[in-house]
N, C-alpha and C positions, 0 to 999 in steps of 0.2 A: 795340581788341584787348586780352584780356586774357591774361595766361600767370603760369605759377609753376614753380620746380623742385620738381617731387613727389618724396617720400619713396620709396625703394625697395619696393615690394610685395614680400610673400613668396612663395618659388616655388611653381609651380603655382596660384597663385589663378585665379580665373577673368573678376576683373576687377584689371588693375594700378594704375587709379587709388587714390591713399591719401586724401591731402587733394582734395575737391571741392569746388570755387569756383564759382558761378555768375555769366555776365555778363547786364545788363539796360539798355537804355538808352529815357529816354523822351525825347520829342519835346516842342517848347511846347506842341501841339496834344492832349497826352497821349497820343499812339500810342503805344503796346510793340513794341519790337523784341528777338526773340531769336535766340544766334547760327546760325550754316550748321550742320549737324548733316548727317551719312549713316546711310543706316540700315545697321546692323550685325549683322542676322540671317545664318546662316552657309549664304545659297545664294546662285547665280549671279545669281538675278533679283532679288533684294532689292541684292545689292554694287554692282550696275552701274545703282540707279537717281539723280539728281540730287541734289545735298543741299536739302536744306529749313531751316526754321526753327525751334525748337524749344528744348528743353533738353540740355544735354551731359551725360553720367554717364560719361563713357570718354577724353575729352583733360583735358590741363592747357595748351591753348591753346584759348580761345575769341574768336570774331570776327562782331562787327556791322556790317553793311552797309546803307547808307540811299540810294538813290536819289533825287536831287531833293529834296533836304531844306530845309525852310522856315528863314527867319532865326527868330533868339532861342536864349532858354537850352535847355540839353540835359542831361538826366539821369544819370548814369552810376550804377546799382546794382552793389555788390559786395558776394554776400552767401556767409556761410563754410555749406555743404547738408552736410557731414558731413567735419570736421577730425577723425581719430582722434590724428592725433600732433602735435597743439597747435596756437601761434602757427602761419601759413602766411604768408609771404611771398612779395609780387605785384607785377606791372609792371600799367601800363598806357598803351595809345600811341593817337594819333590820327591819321588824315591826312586831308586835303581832297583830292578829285580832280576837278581841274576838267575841265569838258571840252576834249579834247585829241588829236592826232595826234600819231604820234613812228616815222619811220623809223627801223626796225632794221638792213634792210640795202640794198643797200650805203650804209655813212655814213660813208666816210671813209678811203682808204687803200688801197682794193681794187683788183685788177688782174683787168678782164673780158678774156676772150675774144671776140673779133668771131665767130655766130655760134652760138655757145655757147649754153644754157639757161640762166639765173639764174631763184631767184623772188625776189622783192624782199617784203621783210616790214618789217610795221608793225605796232603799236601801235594801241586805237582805243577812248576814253571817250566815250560819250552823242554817238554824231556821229549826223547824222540826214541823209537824203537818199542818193543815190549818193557815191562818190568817185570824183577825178580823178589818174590818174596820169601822170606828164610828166617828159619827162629833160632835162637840156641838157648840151652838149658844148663850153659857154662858158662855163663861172663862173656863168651866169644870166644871163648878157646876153638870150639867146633860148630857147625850151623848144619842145619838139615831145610832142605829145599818145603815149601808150602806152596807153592803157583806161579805160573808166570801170566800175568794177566799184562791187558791193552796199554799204553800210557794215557788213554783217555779215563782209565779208571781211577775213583777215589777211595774206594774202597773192596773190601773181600770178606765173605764169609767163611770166616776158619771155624771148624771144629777142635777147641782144644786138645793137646796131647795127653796122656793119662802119662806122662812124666812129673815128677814131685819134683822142684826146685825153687829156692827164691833167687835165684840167677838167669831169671829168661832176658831174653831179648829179640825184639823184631828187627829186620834189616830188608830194605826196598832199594833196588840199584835196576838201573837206567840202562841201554847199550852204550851209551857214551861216557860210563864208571862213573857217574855222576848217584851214590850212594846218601844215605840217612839211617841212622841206627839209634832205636830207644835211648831218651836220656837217661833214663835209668836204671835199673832190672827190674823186674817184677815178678811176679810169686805164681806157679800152678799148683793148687793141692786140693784136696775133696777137702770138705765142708764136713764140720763137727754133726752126729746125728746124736738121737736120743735126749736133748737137752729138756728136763722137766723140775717143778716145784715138789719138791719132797718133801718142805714141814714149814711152815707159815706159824712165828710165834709174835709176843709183842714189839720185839726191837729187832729181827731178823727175819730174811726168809733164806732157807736155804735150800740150792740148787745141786742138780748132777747132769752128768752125758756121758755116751759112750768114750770109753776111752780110741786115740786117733791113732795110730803105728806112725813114730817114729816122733809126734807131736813132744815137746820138751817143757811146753808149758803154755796156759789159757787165758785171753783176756776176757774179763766179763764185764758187756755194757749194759746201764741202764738207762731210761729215757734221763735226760735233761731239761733246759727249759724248751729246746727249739729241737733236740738232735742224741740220736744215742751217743753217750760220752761213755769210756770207762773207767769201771766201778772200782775193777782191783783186778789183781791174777793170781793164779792157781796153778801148782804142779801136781794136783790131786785130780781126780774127778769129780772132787765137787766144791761149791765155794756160798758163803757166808754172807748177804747182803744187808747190811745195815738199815732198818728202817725207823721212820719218827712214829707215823702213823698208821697202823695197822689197817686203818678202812681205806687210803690210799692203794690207787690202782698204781702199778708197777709193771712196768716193758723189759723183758728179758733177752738179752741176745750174747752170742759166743763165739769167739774165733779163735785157733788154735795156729803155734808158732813151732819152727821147728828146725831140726836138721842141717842147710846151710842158707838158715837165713830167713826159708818160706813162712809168707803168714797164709793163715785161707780165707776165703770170704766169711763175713759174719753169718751165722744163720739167720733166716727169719727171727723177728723177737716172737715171745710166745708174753700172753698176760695172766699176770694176778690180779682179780677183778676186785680185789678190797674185801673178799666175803669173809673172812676172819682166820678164827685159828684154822691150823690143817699140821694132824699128827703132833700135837701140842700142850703137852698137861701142865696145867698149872695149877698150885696149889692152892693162893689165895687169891677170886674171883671172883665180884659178886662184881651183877649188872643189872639196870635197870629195862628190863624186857620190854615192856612200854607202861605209857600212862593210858589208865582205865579211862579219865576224862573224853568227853566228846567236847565243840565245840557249842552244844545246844545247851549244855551247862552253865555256859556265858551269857544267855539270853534271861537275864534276872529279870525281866520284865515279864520272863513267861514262867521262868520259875525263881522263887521269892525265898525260897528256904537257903540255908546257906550248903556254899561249895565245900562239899567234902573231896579234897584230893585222895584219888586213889592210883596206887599203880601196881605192877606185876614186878618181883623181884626175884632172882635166880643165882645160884650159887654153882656158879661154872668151874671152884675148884676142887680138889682132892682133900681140902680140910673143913671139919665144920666152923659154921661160923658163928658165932655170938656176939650181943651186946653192941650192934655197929650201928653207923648216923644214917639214917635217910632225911632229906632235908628236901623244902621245894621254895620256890620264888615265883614272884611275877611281874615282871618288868625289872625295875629297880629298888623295890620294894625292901621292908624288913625280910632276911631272910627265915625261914620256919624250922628247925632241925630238933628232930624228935631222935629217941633210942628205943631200937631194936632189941626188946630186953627177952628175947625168946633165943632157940640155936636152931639155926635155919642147916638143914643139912647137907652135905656136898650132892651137886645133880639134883636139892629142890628147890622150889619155887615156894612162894608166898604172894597172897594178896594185902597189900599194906594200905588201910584208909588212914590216915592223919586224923590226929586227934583234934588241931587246932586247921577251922575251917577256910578257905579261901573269902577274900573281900574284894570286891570288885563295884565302885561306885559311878563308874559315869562311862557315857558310851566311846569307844576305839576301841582297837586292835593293840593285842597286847601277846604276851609270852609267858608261857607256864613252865619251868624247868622242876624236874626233877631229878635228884641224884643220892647216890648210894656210897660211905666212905668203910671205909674200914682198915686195919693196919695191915701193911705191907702187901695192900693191892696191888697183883703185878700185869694187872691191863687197867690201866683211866681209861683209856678212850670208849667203855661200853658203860662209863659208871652212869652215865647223864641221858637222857629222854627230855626232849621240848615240844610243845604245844603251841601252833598258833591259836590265836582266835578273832572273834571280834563280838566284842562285849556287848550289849544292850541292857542299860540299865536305866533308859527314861527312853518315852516316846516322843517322836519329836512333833512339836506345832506347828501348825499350819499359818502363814500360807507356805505353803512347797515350792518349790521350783527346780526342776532338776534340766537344765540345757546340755549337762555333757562334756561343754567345753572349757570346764574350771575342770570337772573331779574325774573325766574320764569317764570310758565304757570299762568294764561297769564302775558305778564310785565303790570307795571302800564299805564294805559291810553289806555291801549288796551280792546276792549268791547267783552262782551261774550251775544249772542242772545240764549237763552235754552227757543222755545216757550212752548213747554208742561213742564216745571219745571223737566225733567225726567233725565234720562243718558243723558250726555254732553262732551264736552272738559275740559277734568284735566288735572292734570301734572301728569306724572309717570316716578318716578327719578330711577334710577342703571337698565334702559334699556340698551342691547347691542346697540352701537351706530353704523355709519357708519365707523367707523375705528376700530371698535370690544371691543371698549372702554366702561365702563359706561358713560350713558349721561340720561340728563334728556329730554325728549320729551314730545309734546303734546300731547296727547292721545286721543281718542271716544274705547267706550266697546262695536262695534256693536254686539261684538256673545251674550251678554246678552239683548242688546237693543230692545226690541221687538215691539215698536212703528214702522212700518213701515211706508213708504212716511214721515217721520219727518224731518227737516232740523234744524241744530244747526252749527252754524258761531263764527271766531269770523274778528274782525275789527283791523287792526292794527292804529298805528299812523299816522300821515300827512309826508308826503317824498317830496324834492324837488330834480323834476327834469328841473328844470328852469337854463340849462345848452346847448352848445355847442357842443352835442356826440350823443351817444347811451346809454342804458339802459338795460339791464337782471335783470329780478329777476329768484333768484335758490332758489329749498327747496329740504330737502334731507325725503322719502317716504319709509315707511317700513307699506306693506298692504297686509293683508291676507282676501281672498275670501269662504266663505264658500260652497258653491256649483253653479252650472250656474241657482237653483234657487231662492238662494239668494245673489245678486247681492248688495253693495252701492254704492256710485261714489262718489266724490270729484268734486266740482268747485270752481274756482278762478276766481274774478270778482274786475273789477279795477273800482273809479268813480274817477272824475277829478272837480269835482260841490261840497263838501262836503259831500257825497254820497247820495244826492238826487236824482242821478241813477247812475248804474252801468254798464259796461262793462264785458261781458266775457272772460275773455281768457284764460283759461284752463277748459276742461272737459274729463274726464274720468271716467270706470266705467267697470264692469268684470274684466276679468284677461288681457281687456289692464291697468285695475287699478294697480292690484296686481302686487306687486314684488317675491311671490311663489305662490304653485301651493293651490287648490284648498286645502282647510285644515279644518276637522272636529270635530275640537276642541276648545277651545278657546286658543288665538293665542297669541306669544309676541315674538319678532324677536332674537334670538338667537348666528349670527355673521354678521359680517359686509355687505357678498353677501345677508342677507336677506332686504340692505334697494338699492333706486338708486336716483339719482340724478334728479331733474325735473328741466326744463330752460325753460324762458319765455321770450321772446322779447319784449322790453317795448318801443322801439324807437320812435313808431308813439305817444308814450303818452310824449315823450318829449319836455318842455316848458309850464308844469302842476304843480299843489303841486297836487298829488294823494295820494289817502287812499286806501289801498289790502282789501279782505274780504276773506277769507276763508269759503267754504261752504261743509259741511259732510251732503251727502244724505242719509238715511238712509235706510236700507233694510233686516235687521234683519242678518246680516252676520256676523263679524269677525273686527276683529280687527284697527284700523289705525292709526299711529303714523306719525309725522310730527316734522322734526326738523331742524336748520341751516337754518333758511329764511333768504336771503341775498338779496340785492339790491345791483347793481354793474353799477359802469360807466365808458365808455370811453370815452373819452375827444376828444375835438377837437385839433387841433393841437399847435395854442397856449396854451390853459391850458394844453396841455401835458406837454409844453414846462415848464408851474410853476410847473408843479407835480414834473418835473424832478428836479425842480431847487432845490427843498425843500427837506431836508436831519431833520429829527429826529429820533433823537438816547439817551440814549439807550432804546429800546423796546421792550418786557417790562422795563415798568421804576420802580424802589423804591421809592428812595425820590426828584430825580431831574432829568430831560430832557431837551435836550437842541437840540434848533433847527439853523440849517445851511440853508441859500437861497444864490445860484447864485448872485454876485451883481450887474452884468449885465440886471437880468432879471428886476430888477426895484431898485429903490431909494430907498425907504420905501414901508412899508406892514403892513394891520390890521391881527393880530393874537386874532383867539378866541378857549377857550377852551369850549369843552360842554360835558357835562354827557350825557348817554346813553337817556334819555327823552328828549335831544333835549335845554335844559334850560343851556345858558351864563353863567358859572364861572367863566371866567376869560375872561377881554377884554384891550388889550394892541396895540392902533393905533400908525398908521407912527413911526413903529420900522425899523431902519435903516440896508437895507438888508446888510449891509458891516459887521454888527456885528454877533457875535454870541450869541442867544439871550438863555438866562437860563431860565428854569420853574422851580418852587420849587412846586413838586406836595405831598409832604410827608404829608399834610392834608387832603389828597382824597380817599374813601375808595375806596377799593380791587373792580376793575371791567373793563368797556369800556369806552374810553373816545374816541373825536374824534376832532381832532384840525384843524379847518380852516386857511387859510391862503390867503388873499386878495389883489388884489390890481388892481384898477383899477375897467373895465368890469369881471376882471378876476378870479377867486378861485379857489381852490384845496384843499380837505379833508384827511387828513392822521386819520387813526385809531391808538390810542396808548390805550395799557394794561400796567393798573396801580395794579402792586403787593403788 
C-alpha cells in the first residue's frame, strides 16, 4: 500500500488531488499489478459498480492486492505522474495474509441468552470447501455440531442453547483443517426477572428480583457519568443503593453470576423518576410545599402595598412538631427567619404569612427562597421552595427603543402567553432587516402553525408617559399572507391598570396585514422593501405608566416578524426647552461621557443613568448645571443605556450606546 499527505487543493477545483503518485508492483514472473480503482463518473450505475484495477488520478492512498502469489523477489514502482508542489513525501507498507479463519463473535466475555438469536461472525482468507461450525459448553472438552455453511459466508444465525455455562466456546474449521476458536469462553444463562424498587428513603433506594437457580451471587449497576457501572453485589435478593439526592433520577440494572463461572446478561435498567419517598416513614419531616407568592406580587408599580411572603408548610413525619425556623430571602439579601411558636402536627399542613414584609426597590429579576429547619430533619432536600420573578418597581422613560439585537426575543421582564404550549413567538437572528441589514426579529412560523383561531402575545414592560407632550409608538412589520383563505392578523392592545384590561389600538389582518403579495410557501423577508413601518398614536394615553401587548392571531398562514418597537415622545415646550438644553457626547460612548446643560436653564439637576430594564445605576443629585459633568461608564457592558436629567416639574431622557 502506498499513501501520502496531499497538499491542500484550491477551492472549487474539480479534482482535489495535488501531488499524484503512482503505485506498481511486479511479480518474478514479470506480471503488473495495479491498484483497486472505482470508477467515479457521477451516476448511480457507474458508483455502485466493483472496483477494478487500473490507475488512480483521484486518491493519495493506493493498494495492491496479489492472490496466491509465487515465491522470489517483487517489484515495488513509485513513480512521481504530476508533483505541482515539489518534493512529495510517501509511506509504504506491506502485509502477508495467510490463509486463515478468525472468530469475531462471540470471542470472549459474552453473556448469551438461552433461546435468544445471535449471529456468530467470522473472518475468512482463501478457505476452500464448506465450513464447520460447533460450540461447546466445556472449555473444549466436547463440541456439538451448529452448521455447516458456504466458505463465502461471514456469518450465521444461531439460536442459542438453553445450556447454563460460563465455558462456551465457538469453533469454525475449513476442509483443509485450517480452524479458529473463541479467544475466550463466554457465558449462556437466562437473564434475572422480577427486578423492582421496593422502598425509596432519603440516603437509599432499595431493590429486589427473582431469585436465579443455581445463581451464587448479583451485581447491581447504576447509571454513571457516560454508562451503567456497578454499584455493589449481593448474595441476597435484594441490595441497598446509596443515594445523595432523593429528587435525582436513578437507572437500575442486574446481572447474576454463578455455577462454573457463568454471568448473564444485564437486564433492561428499570427508573426511579426522583418522585420521593416510596414505603418510607420518617419521623422528623417538615417541607416546604410551595410558596403562595405569584410573580404579579413583584409588579410594585401595580401594587404598592408591601410583599407579604406566604407559603404552604407540611409535616411529612411521624412526630409533631414545635417551635421550628421558617426563614426566606431574596437574591443575596438579609436573610428573614422567623419561629414557628405553634405544634404543627404530623400529616398537617399550615399556611405561614411572614411577619416581616418583602422589599423590593428597583426593576430585574430576582429570587425568592423559602425554607423550613428544624432539628433532626431527616430529608433537606424538600426543606426549600424558590421563586423566580421579575420585579417592576418604576416605569421606564421614554424615548424607548427596543431592536432585539442587544436584549434578545423576548428581553428580560417581557412575558410570553403560548396558551396551547405550541408554535409561538421566537427570535430569529440574520433576518434581512429594514435597512437590508441582518437583524434579529421576533418571529411566529404561521405557514407551519396549524392551530387555527390560536392567539400568542407577548407583554412588554411598564413605560412612563407621565409627561407634558405627545406619544407614538412605531414597530417595523415584515408579513407574508398565504392566500385570501388563510388569513392571520396582528393586534396591539395598550392597558394603563397593570393590565387588568386592555385597550386596542392597532388591528389588522389580510393583505391590509401584509407587506407582500400573497405567498405559497413558507416565507422569510429577503430586502428591506419587504418590511414597513407601523405608527401608533399614543397621546390620549398620556399621564399613564402603560404596558403594550402584542397579539398574533393565528390562521394557519405565513410568516410574521416584528422588529424596532419604539416608543417616542414630544415634549411640551418647556421640556423641549431642557432636551435642548442637554448636550451628551460622545455617542456612542467607550469608556467616558460627558454631559453639557444650558446654565440658564436651571442651577442644578438630578442625573440618573439606567440600563435598558429600567433599573438606577448611577444617581448623581443637584449637579451644578455651570459644570461639565464626566460619566466614567468603562464598567458597563456593551448595550442601551438611557440618561435622565431632571430638575424641577421638569425631565428629559437621552439615549446613549455604550461600546
Amino acid at each position: 500500500m502506498l499513501y501520502w499527505n496531499d497538499p491542500a487543493a484550491a477551492t472549487g477545483v474539480s479534482t482535489a488531488l495535488v501531488n499524484d503518485l503512482d503505485l506498481v508492483v511486479s511479480d518474478p514472473a514479470g506480471s503488473i499489478y495495479n491498484p483497486w480503482v472505482l470508477n467515479s463518473n457521477p451516476n448511480a450505475v457507474t458508483l455502485n459498480v466493483p472496483a477494478t484495477t487500473g490507475i488512480d488520478r483521484l486518491n493519495n492512498m493506493e493498494q495492491v492486492v496479489i492472490d496466491n502469489p509465487i515465491a522470489g523477489d517483487y517489484t515495488v514502482d513509485i513513480t512521481g505522474f504530476n508533483i505541482p508542489m515539489g518534493i512529495q513525501k510517501f509511506y509504504v507498507v506491506y502485509e502477508i495474509i495467510e490463509d486463515q479463519l478468525n472468530i469475531s463473535y462471540p470471542n470472549g466475555g459474552e453473556s448469551l441468552t438461552p433461546g435468544s438469536t445471535e449471529f456468530i461472525q467470522w473472518d475468512a482468507t482463501n478457505t476452500s470447501g464448506n465450513l464447520s461450525l460447533e460450540y461447546s459448553s466445556d472449555n473444549g472438552t466436547s463440541w456439538n455440531a451448529i452448521a455447516t455453511v458456504s466458505n463465502t459466508s461471514l456469518l450465521y444465525e444461531w439460536t442459542v442453547p438453553n445450556d447454563v455455562s460460563g465455558q462456551c466456546l465457538v469453533r469454525i474449521t475449513d476442509s483443509n483443517g485450517n480452524t479458529d476458536t473463541s479467544d475466550a469462553a463466554f457465558s449462556i444463562a437466562q437473564r434475572v426477572t422480577g427486578l423492582s424498587i421496593t422502598q425509596v428513603c432519603p440516603t437509599y433506594i432499595n431493590v429486589s428480583w427473582n431469585a436465579m437457580p443455581s445463581a451464587t451471587s448479583y451485581d447491581i449497576y447504576t447509571l454513571g457519568q457516560q454508562f451503567m457501572e456497578v454499584n455493589g453485589s449481593s448474595t441476597t435478593l435484594s441490595y441497598s443503593i446509596p443515594i445523595t439526592n432523593i429528587n435525582d433520577v436513578q437507572w437500575i440494572a442486574i446481572s447474576a453470576s454463578g455455577g462454573n463461572g457463568w454471568t448473564s446478561l444485564r437486564t433492561n435498567a428499570i427508573e426511579y423518576d426522583g418522585s420521593g419517598l416510596l414505603n418510607c416513614s420518617l419521623s422528623n419531616d417538615l417541607t416546604v410545599v410551595s410558596i403562595l407568592n405569584t410573580t404579579a406580587d413583584f409588579q410594585i408599580i401595580c401594587n404598592p402595598g408591601p410583599i407579604i411572603v406566604s407559603a404552604s408548610i407540611e409535616n411529612l413525619g411521624s412526630q409533631d412538631q414545635s417551635n421550628f425556623t421558617v426563614s426566606y430571602q431574596i437574591d443575596n439579601n438579609a436573610m428573614i427567619q422567623e419561629t414557628y411558636n405553634g405544634t404543627l402536627n404530623a400529616g398537617s399542613s399550615i399556611l405561614y404569612n411572614f411577619n416581616t414584609p418583602a422589599t423590593v426597590n428597583a426593576n430585574g429579576a430576582g429570587t425568592l427562597r423559602v425554607w423550613v429547619s428544624t432539628t433532626n430533619d431527616e430529608q433537606l432536600v424538600n426543606d426549600e421552595k424558590t421563586l423566580d420573578y421579575f420585579a417592576t418597581a418604576t416605569s421606564e422613560s421614554l424615548d424607548i427603543v427596543e431592536p432585539f439585537d442587544v436584549n434578545g426575543v423576548l428581553p428580560t421582564g417581557w412575558i410570553l402567553d403560548n396558551p396551547d404550549g405550541n408554535t409561538t413567538w421566537t427570535e430569529e437572528m440574520n433576518v434581512i432587516g429594514v435597512n437590508g441589514n441582518p437583524t434579529t426579529a421576533a418571529f411566529i412560523d404561521g405557514a407551519n402553525y396549524t392551530s387555527r383561531g390560536q392567539t400568542d402575545s407577548f407583554t412588554t414592560n411598564y413605560y412612563d408617559l407621565n409627561f407634558n407632550g405627545t406619544s407614538t409608538l412605531t414597530f417595523d412589520l415584515a408579513k407574508a399572507q398565504w392566500s385570501a383563505t388563510y388569513n392571520d392578523g396582528l393586534r396591539v392592545e395598550l392597558s394603563t391598570d397593570c393590565g387588568s384590561t386592555y385597550n386596542q389600538i392597532y388591528f389588522k389582518d389580510g393583505l391590509t396585514l401584509a407587506t407582500v403579495p400573497y405567498t405559497n410557501s413558507t416565507w422569510t423577508p429577503s430586502s428591506a422593501s419587504d418590511w414597513r413601518q407601523e405608527s401608533i398614536d399614543l397621546s390620549s394615553f398620556v399621564g399613564n405608566d402603560i404596558v403594550l401587548r402584542f397579539v398574533n392571531l393565528n390562521d394557519y398562514s405565513n410568516s410574521t416578524y416584528i422588529d424596532n418597537i419604539s416608543l417616542n415622545s414630544t415634549l411640551s415646550n418647556k421640556e423641549n426647552k431642557l432636551a435642548s438644553a442637554v448636550n451628551l457626547y460622545p455617542n456612542p460612548a467607550n469608556t467616558i461621557a460627558f454631559i453639557e446643560i444650558d446654565k440658564l436653564t436651571a442651577e442644578t439637576v438630578d442625573i440618573q443613568i439606567m440600563n435598558s430594564l429600567g433599573q438606577v445605576i448611577l444617581q448623581a443629585d443637584k449637579v451644578k448645571s455651570s459644570m461639565t459633568t464626566k460619566l466614567d461608564v468603562s464598567n458597563y457592558k456593551s448595550g442601551l443605556y438611557f440618561v435622565r436629567v431632571s430638575t424641577g416639574e421638569l425631565q428629559t431622557t437621552k439615549k446613549l450606546i455604550i461600546k
